[in-house]
N, C-alpha and C positions, 0 to 999 in steps of 0.2 A: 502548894497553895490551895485555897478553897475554892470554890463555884467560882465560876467566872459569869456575870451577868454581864450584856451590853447597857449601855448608860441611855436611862430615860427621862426625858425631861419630864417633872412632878414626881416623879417618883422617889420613894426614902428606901434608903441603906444603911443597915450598919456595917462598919466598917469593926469586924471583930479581932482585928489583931490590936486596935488602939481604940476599940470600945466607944466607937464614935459612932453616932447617928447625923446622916446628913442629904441632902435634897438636891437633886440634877436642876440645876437651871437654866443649862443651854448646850449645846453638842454643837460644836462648830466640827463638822468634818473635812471642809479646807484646810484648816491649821490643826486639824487632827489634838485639839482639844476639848476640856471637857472642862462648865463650870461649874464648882458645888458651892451649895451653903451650908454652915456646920449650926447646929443650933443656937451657939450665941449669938450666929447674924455674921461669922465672919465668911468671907467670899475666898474661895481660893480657884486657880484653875491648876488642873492636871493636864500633863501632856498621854495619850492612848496609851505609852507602855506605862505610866505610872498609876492609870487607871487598872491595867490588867494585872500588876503586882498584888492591889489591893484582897484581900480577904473577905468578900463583901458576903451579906443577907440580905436581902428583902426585908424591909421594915413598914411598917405603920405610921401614918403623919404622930407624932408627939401629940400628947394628950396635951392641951395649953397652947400649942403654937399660935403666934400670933398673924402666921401669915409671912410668907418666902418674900423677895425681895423681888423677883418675877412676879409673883403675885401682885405685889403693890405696884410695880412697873406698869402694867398689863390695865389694871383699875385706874392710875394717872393717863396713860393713854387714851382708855373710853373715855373718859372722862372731856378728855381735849377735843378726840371727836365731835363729844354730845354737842360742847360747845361753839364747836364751827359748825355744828349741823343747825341749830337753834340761830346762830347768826345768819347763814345763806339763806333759813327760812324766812327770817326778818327783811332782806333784801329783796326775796321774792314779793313779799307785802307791799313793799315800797314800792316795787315796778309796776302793779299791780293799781294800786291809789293813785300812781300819777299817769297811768292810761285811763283811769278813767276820770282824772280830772280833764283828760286831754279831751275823751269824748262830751264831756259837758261844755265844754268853754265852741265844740263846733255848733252848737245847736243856737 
């Protein structure tokens, strides 16, 4: 078999025994799995020894990628944050305007 590399999440491989380029998108080491994405977008996992069979290289992200599946994952989640963070700020506003309606209505 060839190099054996440990599996990094973001990182590209080709897989040269099936000519495959493909991108780590998560290392669960509890279930001692590994999940890739192959460039058409499809998702597969491997279990540790099927990862160590492989014939791997270090690769380069693909010229044209559109962007991993982790990646889009990752960019929906900021995103969910920004918007609960923009809403709690809006609430803080609120608290805010109706203390100080409270300090006018004592005078």
């Amino acid at each position: 078999m060839g190099r054996e590399y440990e599996p990094t999440v973001g990182q590209w491989y080709e897989d040269l025994e099936n000519e495959e380029t493909f991108q780590v998108l998560k290392v669960d080491e509890d279930k001692e799995t590994v999940e890739i994405q192959h460039l058409d977008g499809d998702v597969e996992e491997l279990d540790v020894d099927g990862w160590a069979e492989l014939d791997l290289e270090l690769s380069e992200e693909p010229e044209g990628w559109s962007g991993s599946k982790a990646e889009k994952d990752a960019e929906e989640d900021e995103d969910e944050d920004e918007d609960w963070d923009e809403d709690e700020d809006d609430d803080d506003d609120d608290d805010l305007d109706d203390e100080d309606d409270e300090d006018h209505e004592e005078y």
